[in-house]
Structure formats: C-alpha cells, structure tokens
The first five atom37 places (N, CA, C, CB, O) and aatype in JSON, in Angstrom:
{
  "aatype": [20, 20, 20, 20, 20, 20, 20, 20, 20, 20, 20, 20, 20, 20, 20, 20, 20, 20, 20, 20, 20, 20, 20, 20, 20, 20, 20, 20, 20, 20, 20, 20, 20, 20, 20, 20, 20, 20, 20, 20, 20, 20, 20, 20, 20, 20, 20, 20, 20, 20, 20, 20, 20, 20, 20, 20, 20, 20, 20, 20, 20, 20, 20, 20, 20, 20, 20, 20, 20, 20, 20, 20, 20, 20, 20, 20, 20, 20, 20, 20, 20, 20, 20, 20, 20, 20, 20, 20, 20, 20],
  "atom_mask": [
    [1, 1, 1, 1, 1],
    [1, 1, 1, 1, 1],
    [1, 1, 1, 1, 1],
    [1, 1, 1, 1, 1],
    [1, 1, 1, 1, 1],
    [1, 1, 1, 1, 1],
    [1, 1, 1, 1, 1],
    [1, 1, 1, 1, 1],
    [1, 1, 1, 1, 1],
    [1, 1, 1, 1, 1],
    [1, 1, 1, 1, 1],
    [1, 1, 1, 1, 1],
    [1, 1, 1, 1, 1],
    [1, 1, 1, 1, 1],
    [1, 1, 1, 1, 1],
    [1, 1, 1, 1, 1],
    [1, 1, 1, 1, 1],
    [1, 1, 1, 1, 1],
    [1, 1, 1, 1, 1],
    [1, 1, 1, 1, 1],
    [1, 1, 1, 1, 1],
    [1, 1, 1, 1, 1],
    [1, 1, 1, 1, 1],
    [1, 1, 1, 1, 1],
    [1, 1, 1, 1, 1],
    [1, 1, 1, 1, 1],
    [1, 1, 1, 1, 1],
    [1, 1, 1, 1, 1],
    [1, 1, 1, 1, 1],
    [1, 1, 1, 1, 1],
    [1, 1, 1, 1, 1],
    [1, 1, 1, 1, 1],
    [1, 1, 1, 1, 1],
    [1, 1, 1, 1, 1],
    [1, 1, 1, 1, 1],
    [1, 1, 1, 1, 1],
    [1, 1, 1, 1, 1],
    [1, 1, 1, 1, 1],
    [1, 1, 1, 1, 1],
    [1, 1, 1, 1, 1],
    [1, 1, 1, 1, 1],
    [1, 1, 1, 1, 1],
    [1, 1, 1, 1, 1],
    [1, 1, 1, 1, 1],
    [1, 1, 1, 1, 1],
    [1, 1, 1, 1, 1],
    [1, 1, 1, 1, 1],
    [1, 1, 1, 1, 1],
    [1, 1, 1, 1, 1],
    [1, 1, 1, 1, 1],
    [1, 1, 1, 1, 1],
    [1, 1, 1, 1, 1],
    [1, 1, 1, 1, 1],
    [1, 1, 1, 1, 1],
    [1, 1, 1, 1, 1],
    [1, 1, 1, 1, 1],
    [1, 1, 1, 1, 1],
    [1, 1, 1, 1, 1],
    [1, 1, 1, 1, 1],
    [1, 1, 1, 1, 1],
    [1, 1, 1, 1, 1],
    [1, 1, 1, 1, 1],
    [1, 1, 1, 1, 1],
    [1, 1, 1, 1, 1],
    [1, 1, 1, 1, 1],
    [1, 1, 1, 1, 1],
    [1, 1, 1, 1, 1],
    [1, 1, 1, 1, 1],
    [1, 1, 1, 1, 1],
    [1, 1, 1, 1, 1],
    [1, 1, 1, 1, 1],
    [1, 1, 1, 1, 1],
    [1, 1, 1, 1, 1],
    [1, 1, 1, 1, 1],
    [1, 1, 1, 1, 1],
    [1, 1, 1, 1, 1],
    [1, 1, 1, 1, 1],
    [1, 1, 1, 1, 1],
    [1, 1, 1, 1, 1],
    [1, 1, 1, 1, 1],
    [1, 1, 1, 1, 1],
    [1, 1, 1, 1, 1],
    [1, 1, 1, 1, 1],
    [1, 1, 1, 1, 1],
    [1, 1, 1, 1, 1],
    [1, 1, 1, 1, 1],
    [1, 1, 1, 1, 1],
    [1, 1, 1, 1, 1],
    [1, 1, 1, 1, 1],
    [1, 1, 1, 1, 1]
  ],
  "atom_positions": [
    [[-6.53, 11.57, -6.88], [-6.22, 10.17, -7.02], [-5.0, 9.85, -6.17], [-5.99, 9.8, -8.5], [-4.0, 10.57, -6.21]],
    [[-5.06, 8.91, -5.51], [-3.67, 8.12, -4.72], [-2.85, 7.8, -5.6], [-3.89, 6.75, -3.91], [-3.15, 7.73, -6.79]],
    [[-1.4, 7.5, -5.0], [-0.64, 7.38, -5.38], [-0.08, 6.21, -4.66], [-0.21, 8.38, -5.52], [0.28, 6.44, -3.5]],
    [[0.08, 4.87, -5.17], [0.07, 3.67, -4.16], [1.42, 2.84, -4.67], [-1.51, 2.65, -4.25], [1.15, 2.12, -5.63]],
    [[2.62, 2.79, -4.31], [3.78, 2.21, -4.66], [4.05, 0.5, -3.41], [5.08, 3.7, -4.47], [4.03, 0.1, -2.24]],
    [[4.21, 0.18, -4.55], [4.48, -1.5, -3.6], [6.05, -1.65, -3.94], [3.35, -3.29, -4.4], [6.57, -1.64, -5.06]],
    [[6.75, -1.79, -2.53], [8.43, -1.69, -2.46], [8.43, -3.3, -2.71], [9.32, -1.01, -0.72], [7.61, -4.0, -2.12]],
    [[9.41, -3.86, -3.64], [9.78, -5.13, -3.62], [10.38, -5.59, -4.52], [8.99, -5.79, -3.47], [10.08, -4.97, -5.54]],
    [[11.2, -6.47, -4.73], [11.94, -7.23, -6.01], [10.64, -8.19, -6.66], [13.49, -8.39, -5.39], [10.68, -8.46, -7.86]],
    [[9.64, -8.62, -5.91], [8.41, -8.93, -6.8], [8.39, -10.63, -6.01], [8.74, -8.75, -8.95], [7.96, -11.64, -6.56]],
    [[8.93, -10.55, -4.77], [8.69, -12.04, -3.92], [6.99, -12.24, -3.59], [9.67, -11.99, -2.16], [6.06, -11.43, -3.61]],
    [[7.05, -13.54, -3.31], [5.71, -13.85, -2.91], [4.78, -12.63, -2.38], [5.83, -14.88, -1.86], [3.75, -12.23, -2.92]],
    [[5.45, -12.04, -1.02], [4.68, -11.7, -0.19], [4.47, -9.92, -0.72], [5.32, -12.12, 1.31], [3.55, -9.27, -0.24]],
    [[5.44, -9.31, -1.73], [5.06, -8.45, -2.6], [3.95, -8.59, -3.59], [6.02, -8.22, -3.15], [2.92, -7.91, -3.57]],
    [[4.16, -9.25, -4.22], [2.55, -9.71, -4.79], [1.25, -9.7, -4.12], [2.51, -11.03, -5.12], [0.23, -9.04, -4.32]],
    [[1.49, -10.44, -3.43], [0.54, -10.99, -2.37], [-0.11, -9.39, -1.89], [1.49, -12.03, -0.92], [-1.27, -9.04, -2.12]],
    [[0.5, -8.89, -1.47], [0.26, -7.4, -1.01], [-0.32, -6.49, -2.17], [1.69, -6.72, -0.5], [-1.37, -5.87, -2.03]],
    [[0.63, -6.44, -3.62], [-0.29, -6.18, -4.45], [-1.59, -6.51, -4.66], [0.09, -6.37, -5.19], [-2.43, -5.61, -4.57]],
    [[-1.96, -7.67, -4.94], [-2.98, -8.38, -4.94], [-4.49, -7.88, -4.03], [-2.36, -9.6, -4.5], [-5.59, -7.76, -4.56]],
    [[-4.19, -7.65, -2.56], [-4.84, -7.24, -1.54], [-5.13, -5.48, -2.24], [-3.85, -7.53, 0.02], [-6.21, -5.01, -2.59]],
    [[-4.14, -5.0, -2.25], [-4.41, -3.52, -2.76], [-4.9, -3.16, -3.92], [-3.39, -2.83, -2.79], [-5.1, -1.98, -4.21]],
    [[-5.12, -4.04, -4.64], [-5.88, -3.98, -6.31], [-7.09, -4.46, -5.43], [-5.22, -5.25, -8.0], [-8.03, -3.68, -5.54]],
    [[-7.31, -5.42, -4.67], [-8.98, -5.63, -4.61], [-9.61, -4.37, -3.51], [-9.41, -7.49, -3.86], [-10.7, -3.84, -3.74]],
    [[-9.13, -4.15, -2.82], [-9.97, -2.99, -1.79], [-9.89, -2.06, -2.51], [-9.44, -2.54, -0.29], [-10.83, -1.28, -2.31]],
    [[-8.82, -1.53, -3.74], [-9.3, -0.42, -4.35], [-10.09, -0.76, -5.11], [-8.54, 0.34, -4.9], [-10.61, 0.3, -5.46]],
    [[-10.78, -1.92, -5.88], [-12.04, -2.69, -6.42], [-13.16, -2.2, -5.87], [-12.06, -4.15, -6.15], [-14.01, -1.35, -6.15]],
    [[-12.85, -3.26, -4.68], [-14.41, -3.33, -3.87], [-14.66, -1.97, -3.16], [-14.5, -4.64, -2.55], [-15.78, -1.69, -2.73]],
    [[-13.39, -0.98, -3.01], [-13.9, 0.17, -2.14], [-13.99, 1.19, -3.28], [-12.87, 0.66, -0.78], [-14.22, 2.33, -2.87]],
    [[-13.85, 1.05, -4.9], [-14.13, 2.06, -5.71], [-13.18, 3.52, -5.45], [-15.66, 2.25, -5.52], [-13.69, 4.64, -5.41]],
    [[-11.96, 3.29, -5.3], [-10.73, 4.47, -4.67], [-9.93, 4.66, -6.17], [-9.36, 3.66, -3.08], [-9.31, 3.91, -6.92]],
    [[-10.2, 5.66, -6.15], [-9.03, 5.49, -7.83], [-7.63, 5.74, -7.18], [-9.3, 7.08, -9.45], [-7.12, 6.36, -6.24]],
    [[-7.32, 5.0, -8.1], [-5.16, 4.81, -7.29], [-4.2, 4.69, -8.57], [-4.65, 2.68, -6.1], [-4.42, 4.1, -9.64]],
    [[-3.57, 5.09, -8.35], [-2.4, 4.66, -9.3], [-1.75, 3.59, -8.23], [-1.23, 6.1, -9.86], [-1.7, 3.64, -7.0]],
    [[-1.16, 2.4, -9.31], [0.09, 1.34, -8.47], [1.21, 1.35, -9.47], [-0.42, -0.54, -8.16], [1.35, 1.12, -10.67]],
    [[2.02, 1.74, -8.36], [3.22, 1.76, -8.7], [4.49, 0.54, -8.36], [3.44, 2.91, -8.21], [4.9, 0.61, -7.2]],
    [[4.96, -0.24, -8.99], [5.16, -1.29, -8.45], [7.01, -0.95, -8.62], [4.27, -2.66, -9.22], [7.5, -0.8, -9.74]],
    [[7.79, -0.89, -7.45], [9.44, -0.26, -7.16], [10.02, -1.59, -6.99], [9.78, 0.86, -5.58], [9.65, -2.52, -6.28]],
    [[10.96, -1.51, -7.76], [11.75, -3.18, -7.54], [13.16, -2.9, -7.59], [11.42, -4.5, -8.9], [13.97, -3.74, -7.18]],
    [[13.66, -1.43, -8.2], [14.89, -1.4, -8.11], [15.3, -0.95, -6.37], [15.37, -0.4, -9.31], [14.6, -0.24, -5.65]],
    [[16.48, -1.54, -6.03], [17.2, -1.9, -4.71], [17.2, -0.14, -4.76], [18.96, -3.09, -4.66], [16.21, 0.26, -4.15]],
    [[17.96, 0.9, -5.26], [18.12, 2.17, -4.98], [17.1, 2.56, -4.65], [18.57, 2.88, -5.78], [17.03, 2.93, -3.48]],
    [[15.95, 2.64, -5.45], [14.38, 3.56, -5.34], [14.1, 3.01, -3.92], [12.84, 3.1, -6.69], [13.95, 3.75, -2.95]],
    [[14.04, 1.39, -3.85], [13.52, 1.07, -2.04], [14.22, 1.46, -1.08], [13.44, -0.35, -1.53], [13.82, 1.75, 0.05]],
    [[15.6, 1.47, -1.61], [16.05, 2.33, -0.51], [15.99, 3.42, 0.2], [16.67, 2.44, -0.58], [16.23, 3.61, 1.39]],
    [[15.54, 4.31, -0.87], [15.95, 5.91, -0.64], [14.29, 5.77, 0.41], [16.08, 7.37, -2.58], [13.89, 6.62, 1.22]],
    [[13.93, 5.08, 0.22], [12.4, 5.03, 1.46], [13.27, 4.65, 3.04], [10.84, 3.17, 0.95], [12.58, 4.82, 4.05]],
    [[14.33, 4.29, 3.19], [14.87, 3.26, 4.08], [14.29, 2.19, 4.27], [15.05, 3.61, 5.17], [13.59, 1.97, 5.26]],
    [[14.49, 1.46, 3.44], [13.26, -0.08, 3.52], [14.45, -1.18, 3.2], [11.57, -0.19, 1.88], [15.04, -1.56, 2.19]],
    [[14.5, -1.49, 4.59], [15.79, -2.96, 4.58], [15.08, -4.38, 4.35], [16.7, -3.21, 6.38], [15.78, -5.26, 3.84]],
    [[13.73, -4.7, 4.67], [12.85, -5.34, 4.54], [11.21, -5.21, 3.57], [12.86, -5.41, 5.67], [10.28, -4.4, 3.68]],
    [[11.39, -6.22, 2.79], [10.07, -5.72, 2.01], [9.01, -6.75, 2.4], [10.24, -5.66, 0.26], [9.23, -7.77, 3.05]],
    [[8.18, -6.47, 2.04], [7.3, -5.27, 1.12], [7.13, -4.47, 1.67], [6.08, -5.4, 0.59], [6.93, -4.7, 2.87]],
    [[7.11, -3.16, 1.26], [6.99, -1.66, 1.7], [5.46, -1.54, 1.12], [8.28, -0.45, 0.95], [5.12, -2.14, 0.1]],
    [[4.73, -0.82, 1.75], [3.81, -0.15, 1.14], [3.93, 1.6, 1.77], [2.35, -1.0, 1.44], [4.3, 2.02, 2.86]],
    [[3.49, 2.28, 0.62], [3.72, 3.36, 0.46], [2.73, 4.31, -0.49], [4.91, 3.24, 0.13], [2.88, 4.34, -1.71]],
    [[1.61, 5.15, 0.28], [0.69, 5.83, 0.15], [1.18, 7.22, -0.24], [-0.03, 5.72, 1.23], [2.08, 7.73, 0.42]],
    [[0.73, 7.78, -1.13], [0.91, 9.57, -1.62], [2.65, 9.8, -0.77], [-0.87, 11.04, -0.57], [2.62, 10.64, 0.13]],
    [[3.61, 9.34, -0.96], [5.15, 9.19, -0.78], [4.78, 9.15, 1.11], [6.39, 10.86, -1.63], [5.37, 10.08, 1.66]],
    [[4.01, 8.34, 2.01], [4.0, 8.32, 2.97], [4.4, 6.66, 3.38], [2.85, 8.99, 3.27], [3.6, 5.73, 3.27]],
    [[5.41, 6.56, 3.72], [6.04, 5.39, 4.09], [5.14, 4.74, 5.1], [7.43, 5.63, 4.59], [5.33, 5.03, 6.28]],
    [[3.84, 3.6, 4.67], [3.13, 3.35, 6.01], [3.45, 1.23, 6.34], [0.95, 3.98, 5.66], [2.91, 0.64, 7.28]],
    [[4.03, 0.79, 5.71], [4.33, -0.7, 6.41], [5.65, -0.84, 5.53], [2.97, -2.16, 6.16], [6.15, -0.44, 4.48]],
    [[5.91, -1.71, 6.72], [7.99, -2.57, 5.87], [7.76, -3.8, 6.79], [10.36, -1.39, 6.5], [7.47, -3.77, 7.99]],
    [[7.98, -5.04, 5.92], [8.3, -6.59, 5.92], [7.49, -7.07, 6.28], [9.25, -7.15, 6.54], [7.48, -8.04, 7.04]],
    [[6.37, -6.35, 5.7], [4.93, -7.28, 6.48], [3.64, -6.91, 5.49], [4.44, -6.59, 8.48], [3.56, -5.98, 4.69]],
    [[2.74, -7.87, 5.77], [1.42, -8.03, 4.67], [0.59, -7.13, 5.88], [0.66, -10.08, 4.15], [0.3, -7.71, 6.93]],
    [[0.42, -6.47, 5.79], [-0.74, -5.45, 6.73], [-2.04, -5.91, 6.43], [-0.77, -3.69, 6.33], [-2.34, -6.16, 5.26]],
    [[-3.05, -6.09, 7.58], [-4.65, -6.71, 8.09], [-4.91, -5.91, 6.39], [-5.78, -5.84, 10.14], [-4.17, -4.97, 6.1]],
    [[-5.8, -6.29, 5.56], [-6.76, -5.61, 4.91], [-7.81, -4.21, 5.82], [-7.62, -6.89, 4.42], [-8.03, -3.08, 5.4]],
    [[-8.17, -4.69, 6.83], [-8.62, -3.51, 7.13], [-7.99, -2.09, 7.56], [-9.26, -3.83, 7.88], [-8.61, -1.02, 7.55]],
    [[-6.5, -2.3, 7.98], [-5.7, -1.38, 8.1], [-5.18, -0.61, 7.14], [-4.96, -1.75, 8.62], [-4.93, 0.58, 7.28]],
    [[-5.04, -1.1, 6.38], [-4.85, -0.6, 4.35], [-5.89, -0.02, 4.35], [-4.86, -1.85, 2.83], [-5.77, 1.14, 3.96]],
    [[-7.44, -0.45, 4.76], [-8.61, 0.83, 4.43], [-8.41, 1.45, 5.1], [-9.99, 0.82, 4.45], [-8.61, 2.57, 4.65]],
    [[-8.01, 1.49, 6.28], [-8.05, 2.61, 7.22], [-7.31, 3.72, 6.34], [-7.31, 2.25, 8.73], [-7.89, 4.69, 5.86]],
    [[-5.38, 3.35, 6.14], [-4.76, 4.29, 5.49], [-5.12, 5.05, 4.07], [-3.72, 3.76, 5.42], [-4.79, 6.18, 3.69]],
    [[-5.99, 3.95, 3.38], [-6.59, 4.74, 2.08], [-7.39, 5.8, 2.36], [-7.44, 3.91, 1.19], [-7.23, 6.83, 1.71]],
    [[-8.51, 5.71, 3.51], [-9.53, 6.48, 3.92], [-8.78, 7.72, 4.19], [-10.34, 5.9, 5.1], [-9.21, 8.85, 3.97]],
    [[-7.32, 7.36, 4.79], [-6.76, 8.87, 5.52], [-6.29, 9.68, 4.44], [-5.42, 8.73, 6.67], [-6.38, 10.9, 4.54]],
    [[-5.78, 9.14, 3.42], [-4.75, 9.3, 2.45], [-5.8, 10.37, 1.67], [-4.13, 7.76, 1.57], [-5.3, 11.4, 1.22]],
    [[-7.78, 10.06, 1.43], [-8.05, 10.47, 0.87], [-9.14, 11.95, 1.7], [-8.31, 9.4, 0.08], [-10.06, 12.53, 1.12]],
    [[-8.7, 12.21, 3.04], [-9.2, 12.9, 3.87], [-10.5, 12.68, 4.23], [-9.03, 13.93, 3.57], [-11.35, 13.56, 4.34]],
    [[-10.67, 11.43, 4.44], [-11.9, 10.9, 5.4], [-11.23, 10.36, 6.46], [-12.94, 9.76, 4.79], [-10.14, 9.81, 6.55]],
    [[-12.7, 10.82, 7.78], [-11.4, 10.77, 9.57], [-11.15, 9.0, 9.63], [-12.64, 11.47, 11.89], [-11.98, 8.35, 9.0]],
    [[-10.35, 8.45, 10.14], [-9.91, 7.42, 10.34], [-10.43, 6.59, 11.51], [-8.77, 7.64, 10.35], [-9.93, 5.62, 12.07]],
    [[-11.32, 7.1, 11.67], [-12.56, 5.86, 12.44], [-13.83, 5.77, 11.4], [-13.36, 6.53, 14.3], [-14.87, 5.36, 11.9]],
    [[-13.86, 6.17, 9.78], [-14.54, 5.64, 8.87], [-13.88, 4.21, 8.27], [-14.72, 6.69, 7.9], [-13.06, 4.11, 7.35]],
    [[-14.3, 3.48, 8.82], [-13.78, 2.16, 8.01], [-14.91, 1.3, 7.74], [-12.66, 1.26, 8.81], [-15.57, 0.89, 8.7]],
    [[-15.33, 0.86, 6.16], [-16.18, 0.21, 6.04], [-16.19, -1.22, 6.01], [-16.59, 0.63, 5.29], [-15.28, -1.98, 5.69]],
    [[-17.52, -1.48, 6.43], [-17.07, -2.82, 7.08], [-17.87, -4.06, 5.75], [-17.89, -2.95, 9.11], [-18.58, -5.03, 5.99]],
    [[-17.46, -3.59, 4.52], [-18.08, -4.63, 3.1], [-17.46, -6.03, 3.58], [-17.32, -4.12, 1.15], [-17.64, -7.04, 2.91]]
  ]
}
C-alpha cells in the first residue's frame, strides 16, 4: 500500500490537491494511505518553502503546484512498480 502525504496548512490549493488524489486513487482502485502534514516543522524537514507538497512512499515528487492529474498517475504507477509509460487513459 502507498503511502501518500499532502504538505500544507490546509489552503485552497492543498485541498484541491487532496481532492484530485482521493479520486484517481477511486477511479484507479490503488490502496493508499493519506496523510494530510500541516505542521510548519514536519513540511519542512521535506524542504518545502512552498505548498502543496505532494509526497509519495517519503519521495518528495511536487512543491507549490497542483500537478496535471495524469502525472500523479504516472507517479502512483511508479510508486507501485509498474514502468512509467503505463498510464491509463479512464
């Protein structure tokens, strides 16, 4: 199972990002844990001066930005060792 942490004090565009990552793990059937980090220390120790962070199995993969939905599948696919030109196209 993944391990899926959303860096943020809980602003719009943290949500928003949550939001996106609860439905592709829906519609793509990925079991995940979400972990949702809001204290300023924990985001830090990622070096994340800008949020939202997203952050796969402790792999630091976006900061201050809502990442394409399809790029989030891409990283889930990798995260779960399928090659990274499997991206489904639901």
């Amino acid at each position: 199972m993944l391990t899926i942490k959303i860096l943020g004090s809980g602003c719009a565009n943290c949500k928003k990002l949550e939001a996106i990552v609860r439905d592709i793990l829906a519609k793509e059937n990925i079991p995940a844990e979400i972990v949702k980090v809001t204290d300023y220390a924990d985001i830090m120790a990622y070096n994340v001066m800008s949020t939202p962070g997203l952050v796969v199995n402790e792999k630091l993969l976006a900061v201050g930005r809502i990442p394409a939905p399809v790029q989030i599948i891409q990283w889930l696919n990798e995260a779960q060792g399928k090659p990274s030109g499997m991206i489904p196209l639901n």
